[in-house]
C-alpha positions in Angstrom: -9.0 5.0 17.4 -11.4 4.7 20.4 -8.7 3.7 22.6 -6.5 7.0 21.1 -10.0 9.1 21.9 -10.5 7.3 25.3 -7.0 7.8 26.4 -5.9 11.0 24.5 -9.3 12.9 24.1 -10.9 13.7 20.8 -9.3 16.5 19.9 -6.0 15.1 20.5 -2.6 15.3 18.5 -2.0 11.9 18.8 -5.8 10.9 17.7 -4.8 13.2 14.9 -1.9 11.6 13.9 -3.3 8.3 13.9 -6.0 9.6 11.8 -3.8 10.9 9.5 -1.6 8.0 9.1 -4.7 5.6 8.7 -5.7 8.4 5.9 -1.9 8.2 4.0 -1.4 4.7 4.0 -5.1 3.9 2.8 -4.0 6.9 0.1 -0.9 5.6 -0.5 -1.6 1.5 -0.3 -4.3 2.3 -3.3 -1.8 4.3 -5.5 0.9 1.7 -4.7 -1.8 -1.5 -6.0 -2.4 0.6 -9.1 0.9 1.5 -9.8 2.0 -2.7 -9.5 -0.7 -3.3 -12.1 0.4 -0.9 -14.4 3.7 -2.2 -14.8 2.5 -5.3 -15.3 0.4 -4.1 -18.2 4.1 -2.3 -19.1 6.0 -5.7 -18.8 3.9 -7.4 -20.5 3.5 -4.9 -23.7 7.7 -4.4 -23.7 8.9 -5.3 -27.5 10.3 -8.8 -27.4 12.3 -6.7 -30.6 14.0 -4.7 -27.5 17.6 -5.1 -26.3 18.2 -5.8 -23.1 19.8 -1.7 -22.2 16.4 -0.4 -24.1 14.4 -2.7 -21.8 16.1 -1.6 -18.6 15.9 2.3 -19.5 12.4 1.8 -20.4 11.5 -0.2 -16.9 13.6 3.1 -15.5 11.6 5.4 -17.4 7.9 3.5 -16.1 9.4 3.2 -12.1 10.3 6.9 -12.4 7.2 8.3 -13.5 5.7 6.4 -10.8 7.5 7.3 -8.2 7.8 11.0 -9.3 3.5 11.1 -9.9 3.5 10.3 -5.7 4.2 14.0 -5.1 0.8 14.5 -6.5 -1.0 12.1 -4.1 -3.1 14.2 -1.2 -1.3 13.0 2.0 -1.3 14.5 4.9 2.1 13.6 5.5 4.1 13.0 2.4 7.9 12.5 3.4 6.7 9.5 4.9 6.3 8.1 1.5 9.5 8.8 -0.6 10.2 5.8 -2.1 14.3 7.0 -3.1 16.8 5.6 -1.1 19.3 8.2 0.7 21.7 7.6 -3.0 18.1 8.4 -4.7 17.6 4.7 -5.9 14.5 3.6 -7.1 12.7 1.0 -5.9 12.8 -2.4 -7.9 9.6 -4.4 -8.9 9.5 -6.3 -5.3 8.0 -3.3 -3.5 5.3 -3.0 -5.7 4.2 -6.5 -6.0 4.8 -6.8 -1.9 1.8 -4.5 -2.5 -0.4 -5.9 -4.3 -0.2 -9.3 -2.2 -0.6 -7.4 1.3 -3.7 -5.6 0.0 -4.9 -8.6 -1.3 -4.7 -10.0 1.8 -5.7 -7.2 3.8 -9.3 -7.3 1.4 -9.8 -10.6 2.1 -9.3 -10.1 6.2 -11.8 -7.5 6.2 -14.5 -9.5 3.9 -14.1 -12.6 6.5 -14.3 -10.2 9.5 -17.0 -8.2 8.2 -19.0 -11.6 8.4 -18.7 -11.3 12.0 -19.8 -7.6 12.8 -16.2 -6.8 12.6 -16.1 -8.6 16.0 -12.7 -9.9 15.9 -12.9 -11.9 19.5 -16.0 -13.6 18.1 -14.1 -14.1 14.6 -11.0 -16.1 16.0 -13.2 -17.6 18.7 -15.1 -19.3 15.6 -12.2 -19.9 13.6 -10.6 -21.7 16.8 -13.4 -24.1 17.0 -13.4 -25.0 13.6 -9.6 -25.9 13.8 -10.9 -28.2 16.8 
């Protein structure tokens, strides 16, 4: 963002934009890691007593709720995040997992930068010596 205020000024649209999209996907990412957690909890409370149709129009039923409950998400810029395909498919359970492991990840980047000031020249200097 200082390179976008440097290059742009302050008050910039494209400093805004950034902003914004930094703002929706931090929105978004959350709702998303949530939302894979829950249907976990789902899969794993499903009736074993189920058939396999019941089981399928229930997991239809959870995915749709979720997807539907993104409307009420605050974004700034919320046709970004529609998450039906041009037929209006839903998304299957990869997406939300993919989720949960990026931000994951992404938590874990930040804790190991974060031990270096957020310096991250310094960081992958350090980490290059170690590997030495």
């Amino acid at each position: 963002m200082q390179f976008l205020a440097y290059r742009f000024g302050s008050e910039s649209k494209e400093l805004k934009a950034y902003a914004d999209l930094q703002y929706d996907e931090e929105v978004f990412g959350k709702y998303m890691v949530t939302a894979a957690k829950e249907l976990e909890v789902f899969y794993k409370s499903l009736d074993t007593g189920m058939s396999h149709p019941e089981k399928v129009t229930a997991k239809y039923r959870k995915i749709n709720s979720i997807v539907f409950n993104i409307n009420d998400l605050k974004l700034k810029n919320p046709d970004r995040f529609r998450l039906t395909d041009t037929e209006g498919k839903l998304p299957n359970n990869c997406l939300f997992m993919s989720y949960r492991r990026y931000r994951k990840q992404q938590e874990e980047f930040k804790v190991q930068l974060m031990k270096y000031n957020g310096d991250l020249k310094n960081w992958l200097l350090n980490l290059q010596r170690e590997n030495e």
